[in-house]
Structures are given as structure tokens and as C-alpha cells.
MDAnalysis code that builds the backbone (N, CA, C; Angstrom):
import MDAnalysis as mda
import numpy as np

u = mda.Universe.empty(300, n_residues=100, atom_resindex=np.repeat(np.arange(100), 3), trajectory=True)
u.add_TopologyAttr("name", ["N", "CA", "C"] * 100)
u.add_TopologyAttr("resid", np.arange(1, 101))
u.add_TopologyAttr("resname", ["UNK", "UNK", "UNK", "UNK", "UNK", "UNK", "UNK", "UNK", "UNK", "UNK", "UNK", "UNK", "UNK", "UNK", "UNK", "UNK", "UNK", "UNK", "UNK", "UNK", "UNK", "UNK", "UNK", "UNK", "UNK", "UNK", "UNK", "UNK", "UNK", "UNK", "UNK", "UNK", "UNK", "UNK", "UNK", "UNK", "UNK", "UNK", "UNK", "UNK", "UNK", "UNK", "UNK", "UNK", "UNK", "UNK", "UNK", "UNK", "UNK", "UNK", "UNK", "UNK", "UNK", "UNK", "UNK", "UNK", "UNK", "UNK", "UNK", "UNK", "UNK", "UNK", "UNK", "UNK", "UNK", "UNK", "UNK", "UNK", "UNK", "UNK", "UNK", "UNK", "UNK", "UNK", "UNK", "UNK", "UNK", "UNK", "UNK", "UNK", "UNK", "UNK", "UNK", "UNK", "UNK", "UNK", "UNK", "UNK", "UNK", "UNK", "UNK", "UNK", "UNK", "UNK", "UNK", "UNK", "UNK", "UNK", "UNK", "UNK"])
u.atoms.positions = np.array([
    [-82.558, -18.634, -74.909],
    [-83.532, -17.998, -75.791],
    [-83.026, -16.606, -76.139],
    [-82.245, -16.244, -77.175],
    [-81.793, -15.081, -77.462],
    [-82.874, -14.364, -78.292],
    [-84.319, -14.583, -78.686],
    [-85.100, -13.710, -79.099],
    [-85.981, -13.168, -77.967],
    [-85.827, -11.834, -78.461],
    [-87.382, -11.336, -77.402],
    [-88.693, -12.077, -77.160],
    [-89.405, -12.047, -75.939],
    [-90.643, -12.619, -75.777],
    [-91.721, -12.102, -77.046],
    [-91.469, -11.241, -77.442],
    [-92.760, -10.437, -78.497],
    [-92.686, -11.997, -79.815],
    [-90.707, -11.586, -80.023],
    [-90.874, -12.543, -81.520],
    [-90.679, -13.751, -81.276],
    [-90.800, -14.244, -79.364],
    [-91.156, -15.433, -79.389],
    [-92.277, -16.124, -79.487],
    [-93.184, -15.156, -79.066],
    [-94.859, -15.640, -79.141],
    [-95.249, -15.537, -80.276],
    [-94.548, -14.510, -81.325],
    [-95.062, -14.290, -82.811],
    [-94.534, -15.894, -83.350],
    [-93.694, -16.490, -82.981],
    [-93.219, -17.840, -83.799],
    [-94.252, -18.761, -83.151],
    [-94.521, -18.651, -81.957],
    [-95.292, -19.483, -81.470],
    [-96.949, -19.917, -82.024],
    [-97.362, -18.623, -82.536],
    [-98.472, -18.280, -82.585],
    [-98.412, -18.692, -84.174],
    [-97.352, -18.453, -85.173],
    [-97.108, -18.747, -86.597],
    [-97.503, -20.415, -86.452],
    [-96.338, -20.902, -85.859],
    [-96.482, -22.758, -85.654],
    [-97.912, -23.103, -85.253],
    [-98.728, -22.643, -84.451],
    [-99.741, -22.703, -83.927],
    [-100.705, -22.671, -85.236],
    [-100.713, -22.073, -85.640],
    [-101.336, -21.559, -87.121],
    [-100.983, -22.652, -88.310],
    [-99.424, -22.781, -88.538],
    [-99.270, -24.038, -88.994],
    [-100.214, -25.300, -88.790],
    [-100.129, -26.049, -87.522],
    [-101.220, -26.793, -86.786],
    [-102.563, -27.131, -87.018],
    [-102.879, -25.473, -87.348],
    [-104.047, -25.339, -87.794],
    [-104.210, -25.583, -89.313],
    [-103.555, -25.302, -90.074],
    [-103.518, -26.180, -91.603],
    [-103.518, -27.657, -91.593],
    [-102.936, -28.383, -90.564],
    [-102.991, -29.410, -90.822],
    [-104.034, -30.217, -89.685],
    [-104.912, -29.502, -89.193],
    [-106.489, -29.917, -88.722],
    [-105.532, -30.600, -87.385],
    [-104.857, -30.054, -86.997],
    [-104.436, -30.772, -85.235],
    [-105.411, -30.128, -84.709],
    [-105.190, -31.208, -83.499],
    [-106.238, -30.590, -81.800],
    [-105.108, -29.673, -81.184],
    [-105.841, -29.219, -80.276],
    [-104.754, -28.470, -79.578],
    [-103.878, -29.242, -78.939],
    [-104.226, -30.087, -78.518],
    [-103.125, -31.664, -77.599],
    [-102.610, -31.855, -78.877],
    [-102.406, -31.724, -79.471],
    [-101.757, -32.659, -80.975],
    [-100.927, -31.303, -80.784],
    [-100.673, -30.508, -81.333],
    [-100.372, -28.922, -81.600],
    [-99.098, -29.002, -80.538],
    [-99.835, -29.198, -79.094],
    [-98.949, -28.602, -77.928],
    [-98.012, -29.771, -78.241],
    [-98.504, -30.881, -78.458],
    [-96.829, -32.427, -78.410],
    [-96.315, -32.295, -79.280],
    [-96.551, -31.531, -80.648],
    [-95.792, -31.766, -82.074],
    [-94.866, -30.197, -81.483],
    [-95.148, -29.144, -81.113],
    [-94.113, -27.981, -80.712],
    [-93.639, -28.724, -79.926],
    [-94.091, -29.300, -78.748],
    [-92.749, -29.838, -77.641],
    [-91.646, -30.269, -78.347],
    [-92.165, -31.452, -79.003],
    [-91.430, -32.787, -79.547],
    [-90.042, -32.078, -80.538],
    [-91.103, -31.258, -81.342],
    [-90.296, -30.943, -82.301],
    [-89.940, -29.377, -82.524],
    [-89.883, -28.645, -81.578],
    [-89.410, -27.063, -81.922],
    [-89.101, -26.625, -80.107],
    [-88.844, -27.874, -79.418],
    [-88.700, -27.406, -78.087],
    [-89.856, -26.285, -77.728],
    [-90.397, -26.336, -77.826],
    [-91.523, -25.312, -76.771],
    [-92.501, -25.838, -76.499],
    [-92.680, -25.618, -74.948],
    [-93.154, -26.183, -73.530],
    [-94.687, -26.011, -74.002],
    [-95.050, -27.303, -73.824],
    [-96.962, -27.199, -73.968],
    [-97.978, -26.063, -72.929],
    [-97.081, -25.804, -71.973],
    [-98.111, -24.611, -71.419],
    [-97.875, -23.348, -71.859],
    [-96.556, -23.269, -72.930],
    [-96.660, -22.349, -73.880],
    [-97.904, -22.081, -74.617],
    [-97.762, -23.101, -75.200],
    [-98.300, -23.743, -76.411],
    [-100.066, -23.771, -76.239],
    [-100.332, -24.090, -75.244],
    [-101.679, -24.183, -74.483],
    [-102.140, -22.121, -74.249],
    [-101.106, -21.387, -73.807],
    [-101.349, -19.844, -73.303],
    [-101.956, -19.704, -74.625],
    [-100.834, -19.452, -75.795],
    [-101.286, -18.496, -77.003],
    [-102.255, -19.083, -77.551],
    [-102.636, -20.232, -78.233],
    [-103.849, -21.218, -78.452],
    [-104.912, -20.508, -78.003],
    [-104.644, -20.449, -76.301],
    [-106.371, -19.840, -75.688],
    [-106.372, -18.732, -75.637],
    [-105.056, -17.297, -76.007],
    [-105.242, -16.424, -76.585],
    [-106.411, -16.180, -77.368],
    [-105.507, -17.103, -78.896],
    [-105.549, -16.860, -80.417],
    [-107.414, -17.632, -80.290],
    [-107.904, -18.255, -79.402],
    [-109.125, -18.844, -79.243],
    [-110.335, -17.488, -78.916],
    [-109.592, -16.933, -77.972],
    [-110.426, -15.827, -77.066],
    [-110.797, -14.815, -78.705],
    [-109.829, -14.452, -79.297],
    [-109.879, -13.506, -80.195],
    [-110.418, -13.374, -81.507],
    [-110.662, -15.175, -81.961],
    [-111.338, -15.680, -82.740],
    [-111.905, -16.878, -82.406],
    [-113.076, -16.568, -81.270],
    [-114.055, -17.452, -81.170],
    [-114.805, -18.418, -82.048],
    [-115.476, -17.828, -83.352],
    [-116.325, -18.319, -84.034],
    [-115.260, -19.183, -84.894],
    [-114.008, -18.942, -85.298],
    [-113.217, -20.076, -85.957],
    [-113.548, -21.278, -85.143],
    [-112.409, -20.673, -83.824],
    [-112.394, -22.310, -83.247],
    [-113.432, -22.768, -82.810],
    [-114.531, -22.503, -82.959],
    [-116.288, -23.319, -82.604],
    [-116.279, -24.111, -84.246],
    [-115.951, -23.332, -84.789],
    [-116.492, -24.239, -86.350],
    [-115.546, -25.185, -86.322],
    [-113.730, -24.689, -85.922],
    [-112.781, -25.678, -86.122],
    [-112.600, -27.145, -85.105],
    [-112.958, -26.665, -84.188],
    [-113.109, -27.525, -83.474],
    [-114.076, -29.347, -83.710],
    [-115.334, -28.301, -84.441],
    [-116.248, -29.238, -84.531],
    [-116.015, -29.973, -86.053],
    [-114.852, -29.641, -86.363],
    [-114.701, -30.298, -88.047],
    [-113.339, -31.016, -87.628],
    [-112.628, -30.800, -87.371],
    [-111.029, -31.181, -87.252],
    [-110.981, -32.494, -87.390],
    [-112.102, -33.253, -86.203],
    [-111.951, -34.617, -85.885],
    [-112.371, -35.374, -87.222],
    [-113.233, -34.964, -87.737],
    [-114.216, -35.399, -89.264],
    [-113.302, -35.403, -90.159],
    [-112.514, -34.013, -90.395],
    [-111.502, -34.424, -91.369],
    [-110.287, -35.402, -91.156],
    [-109.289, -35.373, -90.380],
    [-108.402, -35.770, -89.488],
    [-108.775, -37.663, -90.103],
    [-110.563, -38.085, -90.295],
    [-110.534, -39.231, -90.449],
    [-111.093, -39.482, -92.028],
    [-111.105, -38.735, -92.582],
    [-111.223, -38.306, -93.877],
    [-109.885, -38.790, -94.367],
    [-108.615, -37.545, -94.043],
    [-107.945, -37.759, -94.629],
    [-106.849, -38.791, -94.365],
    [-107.146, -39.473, -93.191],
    [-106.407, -41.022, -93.051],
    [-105.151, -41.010, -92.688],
    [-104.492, -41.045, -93.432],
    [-102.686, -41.059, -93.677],
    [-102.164, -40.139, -91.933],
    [-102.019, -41.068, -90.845],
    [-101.385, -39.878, -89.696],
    [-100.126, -40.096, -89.570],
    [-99.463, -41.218, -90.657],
    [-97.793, -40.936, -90.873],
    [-97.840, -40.311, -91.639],
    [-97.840, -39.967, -92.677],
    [-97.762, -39.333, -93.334],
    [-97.570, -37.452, -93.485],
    [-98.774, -37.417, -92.569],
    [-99.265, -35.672, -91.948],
    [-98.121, -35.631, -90.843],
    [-97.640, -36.611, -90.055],
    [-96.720, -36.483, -88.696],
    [-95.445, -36.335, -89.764],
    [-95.094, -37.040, -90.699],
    [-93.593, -36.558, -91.108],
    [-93.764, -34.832, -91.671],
    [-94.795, -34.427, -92.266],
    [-94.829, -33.136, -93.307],
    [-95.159, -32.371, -92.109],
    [-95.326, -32.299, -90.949],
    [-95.663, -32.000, -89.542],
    [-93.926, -31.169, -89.276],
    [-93.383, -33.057, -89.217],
    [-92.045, -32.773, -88.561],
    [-91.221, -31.956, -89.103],
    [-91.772, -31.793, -90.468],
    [-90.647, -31.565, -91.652],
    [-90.611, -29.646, -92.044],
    [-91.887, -29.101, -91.903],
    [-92.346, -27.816, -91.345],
    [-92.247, -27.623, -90.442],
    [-92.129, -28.314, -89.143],
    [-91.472, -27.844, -87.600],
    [-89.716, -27.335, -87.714],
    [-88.998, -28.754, -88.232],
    [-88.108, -28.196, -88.445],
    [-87.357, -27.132, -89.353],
    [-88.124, -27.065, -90.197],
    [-87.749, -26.159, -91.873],
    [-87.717, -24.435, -90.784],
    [-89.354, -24.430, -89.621],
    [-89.167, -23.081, -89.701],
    [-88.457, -23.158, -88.223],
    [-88.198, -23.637, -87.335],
    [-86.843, -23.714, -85.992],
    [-85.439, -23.613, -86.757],
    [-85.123, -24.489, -87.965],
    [-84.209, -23.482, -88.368],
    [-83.593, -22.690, -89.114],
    [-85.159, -21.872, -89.590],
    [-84.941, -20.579, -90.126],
    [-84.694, -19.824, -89.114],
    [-85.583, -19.846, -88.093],
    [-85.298, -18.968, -87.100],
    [-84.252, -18.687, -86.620],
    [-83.280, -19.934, -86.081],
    [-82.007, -20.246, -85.858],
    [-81.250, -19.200, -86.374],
    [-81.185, -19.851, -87.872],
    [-80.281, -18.835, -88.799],
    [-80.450, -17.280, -88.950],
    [-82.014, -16.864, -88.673],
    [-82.409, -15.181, -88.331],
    [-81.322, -15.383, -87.105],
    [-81.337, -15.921, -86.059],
    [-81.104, -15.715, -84.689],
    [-79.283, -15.407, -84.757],
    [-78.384, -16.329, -85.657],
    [-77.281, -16.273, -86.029],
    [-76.674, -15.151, -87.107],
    [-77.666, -14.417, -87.834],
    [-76.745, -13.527, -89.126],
    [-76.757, -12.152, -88.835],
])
């Protein structure tokens, strides 16, 4: 890990946010960073209950909608490739910050 902890939690917390555009649970969130940007779900789980503590009233509303939409909008191949495809687009941008 050649970035500092600061601009590692700032990427963490970006992807996390990502996640959140696309109406994941937090279990959804923590396996799509594992899977696909290498970072450890009790990462993934810390900043979450951060970014939760600090904006309570989101995640009470988000919470209670996610699942509603999630079956709304149907398609979960679909959201898992554009998932994968923004996991990887920003791991390696970072990369390339990390290399120039």
C-alpha cells in the first residue's frame, strides 16, 4: 500500500459513496470492494459506520428504501457488471496517481 492511510480512507469512503449510487447494502458494498478493489470488508464495514455516525438521517431514510428500489430496478447483472466496471475504472486511476 504505497498511499497514506488519510488518501486511503478518502478512496475508501469515495467507493463507499459510489455503492451508495447504486442502492447497495452495506454487505453488498463490503463484497463488491473485497471482490473487486481488494479492500478488506472490515475496512469497508469501519468507514460505512463512520460515514453512518455522521449522517444519521441519510442512512435511516437509505436504508429503508434501498431494498424497494434494488427490486424496482430488477436487472442485478446488469448493476454487478457497471458495479465492476466503476470499481475497476477508479483502482486504476488510482494505480496510475500511485505510479506518475
Amino acid at each position: 500500500m504505497g498511499e497514506s492511510p488519510a488518501s486511503y480512507i478518502r478512496m475508501v469512503h469515495h467507493l463507499i459513496e459510489e455503492c451508495i449510487l447504486f442502492n447497495m447494502s452495506k454487505e453488498e458494498c463490503m463484497e463488491a470492494l473485497s471482490k473487486h478493489a481488494n479492500i478488506e470488508p472490515v475496512i469497508t464495514s469501519t468507514v460505512w459506520n463512520e460515514l453512518e455516525k455522521e449522517n444519521k438521517e441519510f442512512f435511516e431514510a437509505y436504508g429503508g428504501r434501498s431494498m424497494r428500489d434494488e427490486e424496482e430496478r430488477g436487472s442485478r447483472v446488469e448493476t454487478r457488471q457497471r458495479i465492476q466496471k466503476m470499481l475497476s475504472d477508479a483502482t486504476s486511476k488510482l494505480h496510475d496517481a500511485q505510479h506518475h
